[in-house]
Structure formats: structure tokens, C-alpha cells
C-alpha positions as CSV (number, residue, x, y, z in Angstrom):
1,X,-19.1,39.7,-40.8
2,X,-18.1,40.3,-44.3
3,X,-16.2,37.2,-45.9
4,X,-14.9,39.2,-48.9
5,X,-12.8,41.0,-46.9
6,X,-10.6,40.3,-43.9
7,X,-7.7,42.3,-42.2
8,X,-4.4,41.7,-44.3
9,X,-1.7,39.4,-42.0
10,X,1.2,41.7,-43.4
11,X,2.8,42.1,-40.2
12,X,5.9,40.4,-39.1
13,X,7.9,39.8,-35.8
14,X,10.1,43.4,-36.7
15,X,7.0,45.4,-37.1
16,X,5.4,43.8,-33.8
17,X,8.6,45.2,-32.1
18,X,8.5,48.3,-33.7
19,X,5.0,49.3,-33.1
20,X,5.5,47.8,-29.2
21,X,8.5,50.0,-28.5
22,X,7.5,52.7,-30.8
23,X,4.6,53.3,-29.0
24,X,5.9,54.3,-25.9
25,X,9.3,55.8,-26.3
26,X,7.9,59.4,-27.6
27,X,6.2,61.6,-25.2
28,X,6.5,59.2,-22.3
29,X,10.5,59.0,-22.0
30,X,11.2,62.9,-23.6
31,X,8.8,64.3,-21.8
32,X,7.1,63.3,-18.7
33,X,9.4,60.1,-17.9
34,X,12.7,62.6,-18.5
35,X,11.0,65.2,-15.8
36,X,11.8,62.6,-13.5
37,X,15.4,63.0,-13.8
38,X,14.7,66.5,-12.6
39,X,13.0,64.9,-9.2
40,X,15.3,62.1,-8.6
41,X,18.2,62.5,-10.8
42,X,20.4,59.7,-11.8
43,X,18.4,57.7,-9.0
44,X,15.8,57.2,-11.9
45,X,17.6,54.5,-13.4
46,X,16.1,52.2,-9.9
47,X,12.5,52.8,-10.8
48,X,13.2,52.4,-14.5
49,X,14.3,48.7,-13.5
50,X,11.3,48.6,-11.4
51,X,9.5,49.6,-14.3
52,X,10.8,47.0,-16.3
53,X,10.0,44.3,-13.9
54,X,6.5,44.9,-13.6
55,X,5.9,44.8,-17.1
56,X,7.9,41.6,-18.2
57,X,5.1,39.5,-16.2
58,X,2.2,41.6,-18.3
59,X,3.6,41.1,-21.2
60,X,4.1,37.1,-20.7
61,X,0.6,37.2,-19.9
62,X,-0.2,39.2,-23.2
63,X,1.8,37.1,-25.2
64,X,0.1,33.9,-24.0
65,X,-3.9,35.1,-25.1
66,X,-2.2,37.4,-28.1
67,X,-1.0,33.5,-29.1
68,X,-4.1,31.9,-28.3
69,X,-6.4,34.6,-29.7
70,X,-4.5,36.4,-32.3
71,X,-7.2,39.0,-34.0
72,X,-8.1,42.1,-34.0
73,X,-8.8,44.5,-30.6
74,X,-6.6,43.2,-28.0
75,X,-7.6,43.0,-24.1
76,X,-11.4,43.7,-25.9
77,X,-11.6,40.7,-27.5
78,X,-10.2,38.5,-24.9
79,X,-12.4,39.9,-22.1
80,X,-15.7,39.4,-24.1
81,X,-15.1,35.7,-24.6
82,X,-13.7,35.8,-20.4
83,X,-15.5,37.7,-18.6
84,X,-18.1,39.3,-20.9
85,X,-19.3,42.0,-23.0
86,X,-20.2,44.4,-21.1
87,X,-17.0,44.6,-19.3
88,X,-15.0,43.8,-22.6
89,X,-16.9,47.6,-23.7
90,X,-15.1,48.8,-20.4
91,X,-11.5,48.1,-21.2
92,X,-12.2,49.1,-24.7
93,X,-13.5,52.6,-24.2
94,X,-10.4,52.9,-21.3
95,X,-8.2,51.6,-24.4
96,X,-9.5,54.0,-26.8
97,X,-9.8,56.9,-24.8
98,X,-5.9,56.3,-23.5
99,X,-4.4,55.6,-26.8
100,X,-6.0,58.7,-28.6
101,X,-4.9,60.7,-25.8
102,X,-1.8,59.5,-26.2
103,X,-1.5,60.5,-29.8
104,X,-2.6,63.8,-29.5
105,X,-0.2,64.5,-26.3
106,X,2.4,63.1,-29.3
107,X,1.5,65.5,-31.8
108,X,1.9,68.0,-29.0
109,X,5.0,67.0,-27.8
110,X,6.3,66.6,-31.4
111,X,5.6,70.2,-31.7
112,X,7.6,71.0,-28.7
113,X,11.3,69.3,-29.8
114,X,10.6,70.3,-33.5
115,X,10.6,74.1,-32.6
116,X,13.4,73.0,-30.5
117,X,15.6,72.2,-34.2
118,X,14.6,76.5,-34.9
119,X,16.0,77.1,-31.8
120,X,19.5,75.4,-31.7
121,X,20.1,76.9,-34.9
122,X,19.4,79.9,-33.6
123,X,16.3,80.9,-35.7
124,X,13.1,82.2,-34.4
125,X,10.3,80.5,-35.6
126,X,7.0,80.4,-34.2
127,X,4.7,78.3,-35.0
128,X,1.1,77.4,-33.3
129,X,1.7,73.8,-31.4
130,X,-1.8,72.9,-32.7
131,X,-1.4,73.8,-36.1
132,X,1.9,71.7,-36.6
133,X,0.1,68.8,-34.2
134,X,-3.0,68.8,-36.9
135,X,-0.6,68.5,-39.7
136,X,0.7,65.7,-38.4
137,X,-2.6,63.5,-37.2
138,X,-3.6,64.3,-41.4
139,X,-0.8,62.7,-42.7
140,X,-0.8,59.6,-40.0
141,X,-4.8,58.7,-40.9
142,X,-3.7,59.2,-44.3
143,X,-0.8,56.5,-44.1
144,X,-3.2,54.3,-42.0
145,X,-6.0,54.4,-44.4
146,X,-3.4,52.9,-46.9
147,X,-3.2,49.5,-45.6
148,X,-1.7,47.7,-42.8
149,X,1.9,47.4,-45.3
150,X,2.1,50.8,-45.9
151,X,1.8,51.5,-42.3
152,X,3.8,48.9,-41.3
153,X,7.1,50.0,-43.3
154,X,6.5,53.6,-42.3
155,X,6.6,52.2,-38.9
156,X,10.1,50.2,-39.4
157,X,11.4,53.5,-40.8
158,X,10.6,55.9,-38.3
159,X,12.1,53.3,-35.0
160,X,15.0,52.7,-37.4
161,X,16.1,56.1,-37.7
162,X,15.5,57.1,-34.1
163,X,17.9,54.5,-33.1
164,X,20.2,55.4,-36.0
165,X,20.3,59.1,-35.2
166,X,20.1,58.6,-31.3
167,X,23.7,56.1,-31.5
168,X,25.3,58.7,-33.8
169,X,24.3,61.3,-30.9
170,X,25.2,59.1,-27.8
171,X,28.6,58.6,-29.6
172,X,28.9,62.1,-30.2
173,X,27.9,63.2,-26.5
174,X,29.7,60.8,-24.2
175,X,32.3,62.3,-24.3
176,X,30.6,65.4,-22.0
177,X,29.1,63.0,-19.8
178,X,30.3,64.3,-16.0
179,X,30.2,61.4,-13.8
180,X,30.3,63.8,-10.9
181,X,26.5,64.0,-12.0
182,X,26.2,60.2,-10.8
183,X,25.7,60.6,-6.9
184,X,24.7,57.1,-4.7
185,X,22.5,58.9,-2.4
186,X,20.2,60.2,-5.4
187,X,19.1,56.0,-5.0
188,X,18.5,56.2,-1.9
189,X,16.6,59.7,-1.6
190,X,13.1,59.7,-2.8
191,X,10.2,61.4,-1.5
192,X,6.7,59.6,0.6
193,X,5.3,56.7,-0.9
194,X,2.4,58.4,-2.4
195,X,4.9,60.6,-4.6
196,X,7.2,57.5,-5.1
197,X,4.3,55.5,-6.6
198,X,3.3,58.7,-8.8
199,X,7.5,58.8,-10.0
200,X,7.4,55.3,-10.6
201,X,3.9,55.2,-12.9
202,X,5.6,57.9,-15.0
203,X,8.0,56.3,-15.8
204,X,6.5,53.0,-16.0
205,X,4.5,54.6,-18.6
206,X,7.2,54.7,-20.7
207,X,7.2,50.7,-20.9
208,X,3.2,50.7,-21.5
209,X,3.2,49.1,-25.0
210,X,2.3,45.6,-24.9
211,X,-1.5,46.0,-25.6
212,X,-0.6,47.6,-29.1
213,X,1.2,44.2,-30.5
214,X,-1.8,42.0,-29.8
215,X,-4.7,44.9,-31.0
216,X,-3.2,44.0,-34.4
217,X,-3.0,40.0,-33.9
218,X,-5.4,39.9,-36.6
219,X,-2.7,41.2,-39.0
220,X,0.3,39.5,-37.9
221,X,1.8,36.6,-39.9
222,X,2.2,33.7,-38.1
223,X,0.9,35.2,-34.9
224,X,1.5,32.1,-33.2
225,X,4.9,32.6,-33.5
226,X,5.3,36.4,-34.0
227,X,3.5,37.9,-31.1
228,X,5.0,36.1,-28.0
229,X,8.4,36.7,-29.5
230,X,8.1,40.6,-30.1
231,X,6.7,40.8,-26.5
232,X,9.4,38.6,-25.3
233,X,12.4,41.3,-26.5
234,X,10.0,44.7,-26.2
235,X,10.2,45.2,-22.5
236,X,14.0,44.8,-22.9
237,X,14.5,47.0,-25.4
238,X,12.5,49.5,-24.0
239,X,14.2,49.2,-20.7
240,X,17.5,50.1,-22.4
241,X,16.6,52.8,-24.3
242,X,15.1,54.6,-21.6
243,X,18.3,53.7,-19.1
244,X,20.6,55.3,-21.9
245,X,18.9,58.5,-23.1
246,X,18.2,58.8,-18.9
247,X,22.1,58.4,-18.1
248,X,23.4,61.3,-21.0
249,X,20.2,63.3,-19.4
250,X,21.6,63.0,-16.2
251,X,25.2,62.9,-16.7
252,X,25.3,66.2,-19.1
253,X,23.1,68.2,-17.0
254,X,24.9,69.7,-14.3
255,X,23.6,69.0,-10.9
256,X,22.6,72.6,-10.2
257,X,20.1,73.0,-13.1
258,X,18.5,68.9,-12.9
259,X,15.7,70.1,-10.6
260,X,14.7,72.9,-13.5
261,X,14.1,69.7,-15.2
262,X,11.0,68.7,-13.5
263,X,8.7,71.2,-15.0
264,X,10.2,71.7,-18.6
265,X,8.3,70.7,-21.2
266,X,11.2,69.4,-23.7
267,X,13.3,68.4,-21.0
268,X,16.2,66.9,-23.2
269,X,16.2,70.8,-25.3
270,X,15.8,72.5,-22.6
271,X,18.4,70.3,-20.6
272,X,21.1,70.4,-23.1
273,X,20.6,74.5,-23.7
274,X,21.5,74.1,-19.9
275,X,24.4,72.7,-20.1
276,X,25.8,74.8,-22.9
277,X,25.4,72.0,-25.6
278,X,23.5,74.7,-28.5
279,X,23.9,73.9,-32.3
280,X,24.3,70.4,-33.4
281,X,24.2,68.5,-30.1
282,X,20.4,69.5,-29.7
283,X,19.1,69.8,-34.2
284,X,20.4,66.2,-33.8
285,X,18.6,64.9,-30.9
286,X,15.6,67.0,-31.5
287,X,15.2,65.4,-35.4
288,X,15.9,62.0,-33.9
289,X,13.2,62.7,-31.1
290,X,10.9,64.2,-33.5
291,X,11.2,62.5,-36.8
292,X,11.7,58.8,-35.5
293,X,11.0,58.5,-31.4
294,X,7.6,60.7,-31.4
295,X,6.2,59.8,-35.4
296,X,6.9,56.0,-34.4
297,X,4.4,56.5,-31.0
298,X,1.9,58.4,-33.6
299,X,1.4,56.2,-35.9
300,X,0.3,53.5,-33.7
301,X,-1.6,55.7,-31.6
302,X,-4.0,56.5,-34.7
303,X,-3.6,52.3,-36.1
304,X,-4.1,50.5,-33.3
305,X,-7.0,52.5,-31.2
306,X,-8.9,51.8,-35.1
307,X,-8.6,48.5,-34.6
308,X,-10.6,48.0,-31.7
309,X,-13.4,50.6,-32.9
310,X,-13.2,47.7,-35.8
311,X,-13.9,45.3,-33.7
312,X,-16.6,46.5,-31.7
313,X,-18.6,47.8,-35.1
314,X,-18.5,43.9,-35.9
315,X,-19.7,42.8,-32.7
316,X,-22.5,45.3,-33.0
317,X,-21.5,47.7,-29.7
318,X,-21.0,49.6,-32.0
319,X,-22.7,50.9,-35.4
320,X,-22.0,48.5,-38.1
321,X,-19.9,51.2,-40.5
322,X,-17.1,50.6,-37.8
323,X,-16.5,47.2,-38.6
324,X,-16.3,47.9,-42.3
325,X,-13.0,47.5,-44.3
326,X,-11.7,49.1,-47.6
327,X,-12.3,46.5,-50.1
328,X,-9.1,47.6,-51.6
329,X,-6.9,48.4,-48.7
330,X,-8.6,46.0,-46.2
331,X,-8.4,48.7,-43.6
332,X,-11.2,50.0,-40.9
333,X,-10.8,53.2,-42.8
334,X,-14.2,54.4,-41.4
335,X,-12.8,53.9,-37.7
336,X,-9.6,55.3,-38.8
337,X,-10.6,58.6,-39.5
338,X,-12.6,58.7,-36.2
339,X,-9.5,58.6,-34.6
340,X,-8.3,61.3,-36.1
341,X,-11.1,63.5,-35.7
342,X,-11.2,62.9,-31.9
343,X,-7.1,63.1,-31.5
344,X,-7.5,66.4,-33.2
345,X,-10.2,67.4,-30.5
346,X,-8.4,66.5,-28.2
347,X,-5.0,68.7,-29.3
348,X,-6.9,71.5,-29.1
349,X,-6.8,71.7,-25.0
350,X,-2.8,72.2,-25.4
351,X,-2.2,70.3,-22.6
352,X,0.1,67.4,-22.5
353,X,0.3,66.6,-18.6
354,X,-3.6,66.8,-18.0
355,X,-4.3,64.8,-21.3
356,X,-1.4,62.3,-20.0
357,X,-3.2,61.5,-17.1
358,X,-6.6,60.7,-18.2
359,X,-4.4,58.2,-20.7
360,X,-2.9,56.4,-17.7
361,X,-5.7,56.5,-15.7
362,X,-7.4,54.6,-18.5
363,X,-4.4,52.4,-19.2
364,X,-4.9,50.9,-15.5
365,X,-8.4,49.8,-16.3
366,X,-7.5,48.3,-19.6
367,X,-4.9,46.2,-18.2
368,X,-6.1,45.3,-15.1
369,X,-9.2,43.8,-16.9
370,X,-6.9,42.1,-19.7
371,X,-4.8,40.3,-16.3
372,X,-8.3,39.4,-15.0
373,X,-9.4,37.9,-18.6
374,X,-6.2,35.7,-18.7
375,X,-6.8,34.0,-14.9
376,X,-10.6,33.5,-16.3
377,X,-9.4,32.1,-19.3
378,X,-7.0,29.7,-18.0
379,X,-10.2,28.8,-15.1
380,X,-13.3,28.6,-17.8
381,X,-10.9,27.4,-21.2
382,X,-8.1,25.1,-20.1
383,X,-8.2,23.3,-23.0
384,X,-7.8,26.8,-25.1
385,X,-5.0,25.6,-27.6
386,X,-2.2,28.1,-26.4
387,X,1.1,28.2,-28.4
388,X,3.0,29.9,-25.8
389,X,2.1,29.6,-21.5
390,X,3.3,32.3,-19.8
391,X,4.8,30.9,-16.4
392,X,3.7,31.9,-12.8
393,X,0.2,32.5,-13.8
394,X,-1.1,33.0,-10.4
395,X,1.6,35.0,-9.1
396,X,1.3,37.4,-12.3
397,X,-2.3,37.7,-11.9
398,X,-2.6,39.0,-8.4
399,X,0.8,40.9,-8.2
400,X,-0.1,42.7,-11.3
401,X,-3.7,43.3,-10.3
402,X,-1.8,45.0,-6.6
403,X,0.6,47.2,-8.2
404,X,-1.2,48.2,-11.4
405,X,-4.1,49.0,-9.0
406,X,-2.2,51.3,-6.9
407,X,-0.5,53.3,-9.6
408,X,-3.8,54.0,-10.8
409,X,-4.2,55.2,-7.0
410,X,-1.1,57.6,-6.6
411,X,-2.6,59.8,-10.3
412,X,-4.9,61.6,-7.6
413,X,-8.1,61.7,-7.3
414,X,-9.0,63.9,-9.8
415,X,-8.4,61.8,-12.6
416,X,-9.4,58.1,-10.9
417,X,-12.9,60.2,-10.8
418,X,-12.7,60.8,-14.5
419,X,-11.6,57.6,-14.8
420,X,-14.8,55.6,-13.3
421,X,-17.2,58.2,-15.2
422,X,-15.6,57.0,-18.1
423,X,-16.6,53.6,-16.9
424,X,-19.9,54.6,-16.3
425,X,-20.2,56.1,-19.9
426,X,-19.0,53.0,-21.2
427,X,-21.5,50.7,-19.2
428,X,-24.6,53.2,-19.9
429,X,-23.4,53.2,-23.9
430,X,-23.7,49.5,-23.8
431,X,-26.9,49.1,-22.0
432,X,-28.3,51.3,-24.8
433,X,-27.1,50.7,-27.7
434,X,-25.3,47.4,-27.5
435,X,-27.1,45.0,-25.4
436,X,-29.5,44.3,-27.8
437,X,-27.3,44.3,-31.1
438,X,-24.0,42.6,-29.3
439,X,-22.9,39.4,-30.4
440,X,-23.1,35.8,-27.5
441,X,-20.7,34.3,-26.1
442,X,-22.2,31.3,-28.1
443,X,-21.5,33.6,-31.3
444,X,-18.2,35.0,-30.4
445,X,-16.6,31.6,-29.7
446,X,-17.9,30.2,-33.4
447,X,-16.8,33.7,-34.7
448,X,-13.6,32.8,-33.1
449,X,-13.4,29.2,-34.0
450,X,-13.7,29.9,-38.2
451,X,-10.8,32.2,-38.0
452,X,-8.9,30.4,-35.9
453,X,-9.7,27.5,-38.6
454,X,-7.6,29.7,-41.3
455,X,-4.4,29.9,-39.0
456,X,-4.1,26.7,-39.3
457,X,-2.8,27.2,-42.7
458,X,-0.6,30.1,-41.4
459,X,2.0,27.8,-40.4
460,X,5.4,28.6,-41.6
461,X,7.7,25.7,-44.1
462,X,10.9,25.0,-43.0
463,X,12.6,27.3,-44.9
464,X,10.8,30.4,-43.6
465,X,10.9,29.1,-39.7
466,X,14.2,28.5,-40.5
467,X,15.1,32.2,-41.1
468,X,12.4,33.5,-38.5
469,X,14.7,31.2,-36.1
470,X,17.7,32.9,-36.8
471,X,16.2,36.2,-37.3
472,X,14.8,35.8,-33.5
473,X,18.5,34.7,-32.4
474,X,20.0,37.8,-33.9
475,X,17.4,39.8,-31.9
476,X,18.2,38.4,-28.8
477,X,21.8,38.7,-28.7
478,X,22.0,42.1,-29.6
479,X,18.7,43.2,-27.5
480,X,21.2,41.5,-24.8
481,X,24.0,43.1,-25.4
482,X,22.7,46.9,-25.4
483,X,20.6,45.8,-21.9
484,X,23.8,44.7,-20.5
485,X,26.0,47.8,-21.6
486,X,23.0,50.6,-20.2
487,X,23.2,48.4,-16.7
488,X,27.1,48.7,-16.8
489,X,27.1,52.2,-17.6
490,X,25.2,52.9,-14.8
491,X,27.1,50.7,-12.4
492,X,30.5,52.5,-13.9
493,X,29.2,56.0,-12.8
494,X,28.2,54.9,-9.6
495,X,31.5,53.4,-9.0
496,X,33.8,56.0,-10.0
């Protein structure tokens, strides 16, 4: 490990937040999550609180190890000191393969809405998807390579203006909103369990975030502190901005088109064009979807997936130039251009929904190991100083395990196939080139120990707990309040 340089702890509890709910509120909830609506209509908004409660337990979970263990490469580096290596190398190459998927269905999708801005002003401008989504992966491993500060405030930025321009357009639209669109029976209605667990896993996928915050615990100030508390408000926030942008979806299409919804590939356009809403209802939405919601969920998908590859070059599973940092920037700027590289491979196939799936798929195994890690930890480590215990540990273990386990199930076939050959990939990559080079357990716990030795002097004064304290309370109330106000809208439609 190189002692002259270490990751930069830039990061604070607003970009933790921001690259949690970033991450997921782009392709997932404009594009794959709002072709639900089309299925189920404004029934949706039960499996989004479904959603919502199935990840609040995960996240605890994550926030107690990303507290306890706060470096670099996330459910990785908590499963090699668990469980062990080889199946750390498991969730890792599930983690890598699903967030650079991700990021190149996000380039693609960013492609989609920002033609969409051409469009409802009328203008016919065509553009290759893949030449726009290639564009875009340049300038994000550009920014990355730049340092974790650079990224960070590029981050803030682009979840700031999506909620900036997405307010100014809820304001704008509510007035359209037909509560004629809001029908009971749509919560009752839903189709076999097989095809309720697939609508459910679509949308959960939306929420699917939390990994991101801890796969850059080793650049968070005051982790400690930080990382349970931007888990703590993510699944919230999340929750509420996918019941809100789900309600105007559902309320301002009429009932007769929704079901065109299910196959459209910009549904929130293409839903809006539907309703008659051309011009500045959809440039707005489309440059907030665009510019903030889908280049917030690709910048992570190209800093975070980097991250791990970081990890695992210092470990020795994989070559050494992985685990090297910028000596100026202090970034794994060798693993972050491999990111890009393989995102751009992977935007060549043009396909969102096939890519989509191999990322969920992948997501499964990830966190089903992490939940594992955390029961072994607590078994083999009880004594693990742990700033934050998340509560109900048994109970969050083995329910998660259950229904994460049968999402996984209800992608098909198909892709849980692709899905254990990736695991087998990962297993036969190990056994021969990392079994011989890969760090101990002996070796990862000292490893461990010395940088946990240097938190100790990341401990806030008074002064700056002080204002984290009151910039957490802020957080919370309003993070409260906008839950509250999506829950009542939806119980106000139903009512009327």
C-alpha cells in the first residue's frame, strides 16, 4: 500500500446524500420505474412504499459496517474480512458489473429525454443515442479523474438543480393534475405474483443506492458520523421523489393512454406529448431529467464502481496499477478510466432494458452477500467498535435475504443464468490470478487497524459537531415534511 498517498476524506454528509439519491433517481424512476405507471397506474404509489420499506432495513444495516469500516469498496471490503476473499471477489464483480451497467443505461437514457428538449420545441434533431451517450462517459471520467472535490461539488450541483427545476415544474403542472386519474381499484388490481414481484423490483430499483455512500467511506469526513446519517435520510428522500414525479405521471396522463406507458422509452416525454402538454411543460422536465436527475446517477456510476477496482488492485485480486492513486489528485485514475472504457462497451448494445437487467440481477448478489457479511460480523467481531447499531439485526438479515432473494427470482431466468456465470467468472478469475497474490485475513484486519488508527483523529471540535448537528436537524425536518406532503397527496386523490 502506498503511504504517500491515500484517498482524500473531502466528502461530507450533503455529498453522501447526493451521490445516494443521485444514483438512483435517473434511468430507474424516468424510465423503467415510470413504465410501471403504465401497468398499474396510480396503484404504483403501494409498491413504491413497499419499496421503501425493504430498503430502510438495508440501509440500517449499511450504515452500521459503513460506520464501523469506513474505506474504500463497500460490501467488498466488508465481506473479505466476514466471510472471505473469494466471495468478497463475488459481490465485487456483481457490484462492478451492475453499476457500469447502470451508467451506460444512463448515458442512454440521457440521450432519450435530451432529444426529447428538440422535440417539444418542435425541432427535428437527430442525433445517434451512442454518440451523445459517449460524449457524456468522456466528460464524467474526466471530472472523476480530477479528485474526489471536484467530483463531489459537480455532484451537489447536478441533485440541486434537478430538485430546483423539478419544484418550479410540479408548481407549474399541478394545476393539470385530473384527480379522475386517481382510481381505488388500480391498488387493488395487480397481476400474479410472479409479475407483481417483477413490478415491485422495478421499482425497487429506483431506491437501490445505499451501496454507493459506503464504496466511498474512505473519502468521507468524519465517516463515523457522516455515513449512518446520509443513509438514515436517503431512503426518505428517495421515497418522495419518486411518489411525486409518479402522482403528476399519473394524474396528467389521461387514463386511456397510461397503458401506452408501459413500453415507452421516455415515459414522462412521451406521457406528457399525450396529454397535450408540448412546449415548455416537457423542455423543462426534460433539462431537469437530463441535466440534474440522469448526470447526478452518471457520475457516481463512473466514481464509485472505481473505487472498488481500487481496492481490489490493493488487495492484489487484481493487478497492482488498479490500486494506484494520482499523486496529485489522489484519485484511482488508472481504474477510473477502465470504467469508462467498459461503460462505453457496453452503450454500444443500445439497449436499456436488457442492460437493466443484468444490473439488477447483479445488484441481488451484491447485497445479499453485504446482509450476510453484517450477521457474520456481528457473530465472528462483536467487539468491532461500531458507532452506529442498526436495530433488529436478525430480523433484517433473514427478511432481507427472503425478499431480495426472490426479486432476483421474478428477473427470469434468463438473466439469474447470466447472473451465476458471472459468479462463476468471478470465482475462476480469483482462483487464477488472485489466490496466490490476495491479501489474509491476518493482513486485511492489520490493514484495517492502521487506518482505522488515523480516524481517530477525524473526530470533529465542538464547533464543527455543533453545526453538523444542526445541519442534520434541518435535513430531517424538511426530508419530513416533503415525505409527509407526497403521502397526503396521494391520500387526497384517492379521497376525492
Amino acid at each position: 500500500m502506498d503511504t504517500k498517498v491515500t484517498l482524500n476524506r473531502e466528502l461530507g454528509m450533503k455529498e453522501g446524500i447526493s451521490i445516494t439519491t443521485g444514483t438512483v433517481v435517473g434511468v430507474g424512476l424516468f424510465t423503467t420505474g415510470a413504465q410501471c405507471v403504465g401497468i398499474i397506474g396510480s396503484g404504483i404509489i403501494l409498491l413504491t412504499f413497499i419499496s421503501l420499506l425493504i430498503c430502510i432495513l438495508p440501509a440500517f444495516m449499511y450504515a452500521e459496517m459503513g460506520a464501523a469500516l469506513p474505506y474504500a469498496g463497500g460490501t467488498y471490503n466488508y465481506a473479505k474480512r466476514a466471510i472471505n476473499v473469494p466471495v468478497a471477489n463475488i459481490a465485487a464483480w456483481h457490484y462492478l458489473l451492475a453499476l457500469i451497467a447502470m451508467c451506460s443505461t444512463e448515458s442512454l437514457a440521457f440521450s432519450n429525454y435530451f432529444s426529447w428538449i428538440f422535440k417539444g420545441a418542435g425541432l427535428n434533431v437527430a442525433i445517434d443515442n451512442r454518440i451523445i451517450a459517449a460524449a457524456l462517459m468522456l466528460f464524467f471520467v474526466f471530472i472523476n479523474y480530477k479528485g474526489v472535490k471536484v467530483s463531489g461539488k459537480w455532484q451537489n450541483a447536478f441533485v440541486y438543480f434537478f430538485w430546483s427545476v423539478s419544484a418550479v415544474w410540479m408548481l407549474y403542472m399541478i394545476q393539470h393534475v385530473d384527480f379522475g386519474n386517481f382510481v381505488p381499484e388500480q391498488m387493488a388490481t395487480f397481476p400474479g405474483f410472479k409479475a407483481w414481484m417483477e413490478i415491485l423490483t422495478w421499482i425497487w430499483w429506483c431506491y437501490a443506492g445505499f451501496e454507493t455512500c459506503v464504496g466511498m467511506g474512505g473519502e468521507i469526513k468524519y465517516p463515523q458520523i457522516q455515513i449512518p446519517r446520509a443513509l438514515f435520510l436517503s431512503p426518505f428522500i428517495i421515497f418522495a421523489i419518486n411518489a411525486l414525479f409518479q402522482w403528476f405521471l399519473a394524474g396528467l396522463v389521461p387514463l386511456a393512454e397510461q397503458s401506452s406507458l408501459a413500453a415507452a422509452v421516455a415515459p414522462y416525454a412521451e406521457g406528457l406529448e399525450k396529454a397535450g402538454y408540448m412546449g415548455f411543460p416537457i423542455i423543462l422536465l426534460c433539462c431537469g431529467i437530463a441535466f440534474g436527475g440522469d448526470f447526478s446517477t452518471l457520475n457516481p456510476g463512473v466514481e464509485v464502481p472505481s473505487r472498488y477496482l481500487y481496492q481490489m488492485g490493493l488487495d492484489g485480486c487484481l493487478p497492482g496499477v488498479f490500486g494506484k492513486l494520482h499523486p496529485k489528485y489522489r484519485t484511482p485514475h488508472v481504474a477510473i478510466i477502465f470504467v469508462g472504457i467498459v461503460a462505453f462497451l457496453l452503450i454500444l448494445t443500445n439497449s436499456i432494458n436488457f442492460v437493466a437487467q443484468i444490473n439488477i440481477c447483479s445488484l441481488f448478489w451484491s447485497y445479499i452477500i453485504g446482509f450476510i457479511s453484517f450477521a457474520e460480523l456481528r457473530r465472528k467481531e462483536p467487539d468491532l467498535p461500531r458507532p452506529y447499531r442498526a436495530p433488529w439485526a436478525t430480523f433484517s438479515v433473514v427478511s432481507s435475504v427472503i425478499i431480495y432473494a426472490l426479486m432476483g427470482w421474478s428477473c427470469g431466468w434468463e438473466h439469474v443464468g447470466i447472473s451465476f456465470v458471472v459468479t462463476g467468472c468471478a470465482l475462476l478469475f480469483y482462483l487464477v490470478y488472485g489466490r496466490k497474490r490476495a491479501v489474509s485475513q491476518e493482513e486485511i484486519k492489520a490493514i484495517q487497524a492502521a487506518e482505522a488508527a488515523t480516524l481517530e483523529e477525524d473526530i470533529p471540535d465542538d464547533a464543527t459537531k455543533a453545526r453538523m448537528d444542526a445541519e442534520y436537524r434541518k435535513w430531517k425536518i424538511a426530508v419530513g415534511a416533503i415525505t409527509i406532503v407526497a403521502i397526503l397527496l396521494y391520500v387526497i386523490s384517492f379521497a376525492l
